[in-house]
N, C-alpha and C positions, 0 to 999 in steps of 0.2 A: 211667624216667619213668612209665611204664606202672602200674611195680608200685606207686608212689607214690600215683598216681591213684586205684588200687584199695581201699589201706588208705585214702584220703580217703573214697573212698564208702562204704566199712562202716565207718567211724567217724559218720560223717552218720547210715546208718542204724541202726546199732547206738544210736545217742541217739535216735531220733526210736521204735524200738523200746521203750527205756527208758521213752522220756517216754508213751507209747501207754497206758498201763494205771495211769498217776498218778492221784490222786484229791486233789482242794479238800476243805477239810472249812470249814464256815464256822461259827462257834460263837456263840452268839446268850445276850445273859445280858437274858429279858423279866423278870424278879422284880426286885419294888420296893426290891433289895437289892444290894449289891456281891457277884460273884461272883470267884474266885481260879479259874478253869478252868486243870488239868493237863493232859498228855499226854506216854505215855513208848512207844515209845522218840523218834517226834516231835512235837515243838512245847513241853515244855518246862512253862512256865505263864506268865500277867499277869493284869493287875488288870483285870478288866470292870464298870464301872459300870454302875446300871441302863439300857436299852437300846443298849448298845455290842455291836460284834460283832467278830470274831477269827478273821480269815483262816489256816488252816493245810496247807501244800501237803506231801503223803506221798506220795512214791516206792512206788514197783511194789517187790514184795515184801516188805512190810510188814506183821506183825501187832503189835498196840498198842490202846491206850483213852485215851480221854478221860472225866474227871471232874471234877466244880465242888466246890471249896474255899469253906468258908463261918467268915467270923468270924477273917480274917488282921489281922496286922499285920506287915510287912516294913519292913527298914534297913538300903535297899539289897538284895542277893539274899538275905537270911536274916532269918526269922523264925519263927511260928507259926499255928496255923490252929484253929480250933476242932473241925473236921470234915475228914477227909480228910487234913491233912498229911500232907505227903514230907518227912519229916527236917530242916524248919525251912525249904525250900528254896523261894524263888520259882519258879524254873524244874525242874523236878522232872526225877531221873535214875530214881526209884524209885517206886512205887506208892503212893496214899496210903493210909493208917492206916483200918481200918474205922472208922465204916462210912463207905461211898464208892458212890454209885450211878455204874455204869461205860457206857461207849458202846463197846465190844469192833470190834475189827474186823479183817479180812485182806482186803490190794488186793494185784491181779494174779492172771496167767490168764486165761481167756475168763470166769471171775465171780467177783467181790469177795462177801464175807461181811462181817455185822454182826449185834449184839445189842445188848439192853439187860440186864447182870446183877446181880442186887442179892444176889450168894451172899457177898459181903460188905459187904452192910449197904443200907441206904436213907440218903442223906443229902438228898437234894436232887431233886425234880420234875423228869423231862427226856423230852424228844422226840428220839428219833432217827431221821433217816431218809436213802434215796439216791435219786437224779433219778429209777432206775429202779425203786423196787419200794416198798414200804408203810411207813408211817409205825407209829412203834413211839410207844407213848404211855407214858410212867408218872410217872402222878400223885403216887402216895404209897407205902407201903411193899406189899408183897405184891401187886403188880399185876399184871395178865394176860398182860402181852406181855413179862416182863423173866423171866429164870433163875433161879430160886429157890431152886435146891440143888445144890451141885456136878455129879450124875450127869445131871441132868434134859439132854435132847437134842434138844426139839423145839421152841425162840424161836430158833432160829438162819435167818437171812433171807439171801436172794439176789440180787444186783445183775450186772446187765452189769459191764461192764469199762469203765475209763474213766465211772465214775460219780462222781459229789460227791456231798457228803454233808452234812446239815443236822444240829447238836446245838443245841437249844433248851432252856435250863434257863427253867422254869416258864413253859411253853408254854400 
């Protein structure tokens, strides 16, 4: 009975460990335009009309991006995208197509990481940022706060743990 007891309590804490270092990501589409926002390896992709937002909850140990799809048409989960497609896919398993402005990111540990990288391409105006640390802005192509060439090592940003996270396309 005892030992039973004891796998109950590190099952409790081992989830509530789990869950310690999760991160919201809330995805916001302000452009006077329908956005297609992806994410791989969570959340997939839908359809954001203008001012709509899109809840996406990412597990601790997690590295992934999110990017906005511009100029879809889907029928059902398969279609095309003018910018950014994944392989015709509403809900996306793969990266889309340059160019694709990216929201990078890795949750878990004592601090989460994020960027904004456009080393494959500028599609779409986006804001990234976490509860705890600076708002990344990029307006348009070759911006100041995004990654600009694969080696480049210094837009990479620092968050507590247990941060959310805000993606703003045309912020």
């Amino acid at each position: 009975m005892a030992a039973s007891r004891a796998s109950v309590l590190f099952l409790v804490l081992a989830a509530f460990a789990a869950g310690a270092s999760a991160a919201t990501f809330t995805i916001t589409n302000n452009c006077g335009y329908t956005v297609w926002p992806a994410g791989i390896p969570v959340g997939g992709g839908t359809q954001l009309d203008p001012g709509q937002t899109w809840t996406v909850d990412v597990p601790a140990g997690t590295s992934g991006r999110f990017w906005g799809r511009t100029g879809c048409s889907f029928n059902g989960g398969s279609g095309h995208c003018d910018s950014a497609d994944c392989a015709g896919a509403l809900s996306c398993t793969v990266s889309g197509q340059t160019p694709a402005t990216l929201a990078e990111y890795t949750i878990g540990g004592a601090q989460d990481f994020y960027d904004i990288s456009l080393v494959d391409g500028f599609n779409q105006p986006m804001d990234f940022s976490c509860s705890t640390g600076v708002n990344l802005h990029c307006p348009g192509d070759g911006c100041t706060d995004a990654y600009l060439f694969p080696t480049d090592d210094t837009k990479t940003h620092a968050c507590a743990a247990n941060s959310n996270y805000q993606v703003t396309f045309c912020a």
